[in-house]
N, C-alpha and C positions, 0 to 999 in steps of 0.2 A: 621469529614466530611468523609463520606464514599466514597471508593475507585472510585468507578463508575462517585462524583461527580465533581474528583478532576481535574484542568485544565492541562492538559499534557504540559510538558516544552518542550521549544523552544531550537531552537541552528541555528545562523545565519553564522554560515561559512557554506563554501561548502565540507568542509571535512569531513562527518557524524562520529559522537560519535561511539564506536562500542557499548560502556554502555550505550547510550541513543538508539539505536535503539532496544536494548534489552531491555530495560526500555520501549518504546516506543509498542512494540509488548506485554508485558508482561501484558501493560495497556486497551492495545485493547480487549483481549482475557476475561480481567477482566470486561470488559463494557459488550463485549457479556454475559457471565455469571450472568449478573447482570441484562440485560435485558429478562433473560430466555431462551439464547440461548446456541448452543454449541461450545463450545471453542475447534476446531480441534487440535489435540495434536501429531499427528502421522504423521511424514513425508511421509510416501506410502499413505495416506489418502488422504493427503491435494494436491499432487501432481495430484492423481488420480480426485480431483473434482476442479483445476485448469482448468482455461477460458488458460491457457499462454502453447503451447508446449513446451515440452523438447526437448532440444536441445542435436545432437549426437556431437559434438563439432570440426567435421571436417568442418571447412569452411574456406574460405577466410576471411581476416579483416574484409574486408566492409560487407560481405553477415553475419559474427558475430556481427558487430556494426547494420545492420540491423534486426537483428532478437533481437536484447534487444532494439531498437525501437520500434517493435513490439508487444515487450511485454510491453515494460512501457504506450505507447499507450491503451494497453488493461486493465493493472490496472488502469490511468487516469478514460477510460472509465466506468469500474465498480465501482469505488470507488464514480462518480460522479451520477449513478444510484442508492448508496445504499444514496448519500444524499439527494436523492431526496425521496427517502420511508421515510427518517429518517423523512425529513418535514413534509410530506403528518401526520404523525403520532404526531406531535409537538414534537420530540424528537430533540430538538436544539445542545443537547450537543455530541450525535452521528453523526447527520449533521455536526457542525462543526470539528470535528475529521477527518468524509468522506473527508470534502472538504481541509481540512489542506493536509491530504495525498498522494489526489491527484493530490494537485500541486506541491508536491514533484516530482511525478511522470514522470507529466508536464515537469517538468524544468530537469529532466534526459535525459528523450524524445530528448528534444530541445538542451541539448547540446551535445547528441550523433549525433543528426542530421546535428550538425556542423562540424563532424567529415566527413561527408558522401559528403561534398561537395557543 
């Protein structure tokens, strides 16, 4: 079975793997490539064409617990627009990836935001 078709594993704690999320990215990058896309590979690249600012890392707690709201907010949001072109295209198994990832997202989001009061 070719890489592209293969169902990416799960993990049900809330501790994330570091081997699976590297596993996890490794897989993504292989579907883009596989659907004839480009797999961005260069950190000054990827940041450069990032929806999410960089952060200069002087803040308060809350104003830093707020601003990775705001990014995970904005990955949910992207992630849930690339599953909607995956459909639009019958590409189910890219959609489902989309929509796994970003309820990961989702649920960072939400429990940063419990933080926040």
């Amino acid at each position: 079975m070719p890489i592209s078709a293969r169902p990416l594993p799960t993990q049900d704690t809330a501790t994330p793997d570091p081997a699976l999320a590297m596993l996890r990215l490794l897989m993504q990058r292989c579907r883009a490539k596989a659907l004839g896309g480009h797999a961005e590979g260069q950190l000054a690249a990827m940041v450069a064409r990032s929806k999410v600012s960089e952060h200069d890392g002087h803040a308060s707690d809350k104003d830093m617990i707020a601003a990775m709201v705001s990014a995970q907010d904005i990955l949910a949001a992207t992630l849930a627009g690339t599953a909607a072109i995956a459909e639009e295209h019958g590409n189910l198994l890219t959609q489902d990836m989309a929509i796994e990832r970003g309820q990961m997202h989702e649920k960072f989001a939400w429990l940063l935001r419990a933080h926040l009061g």
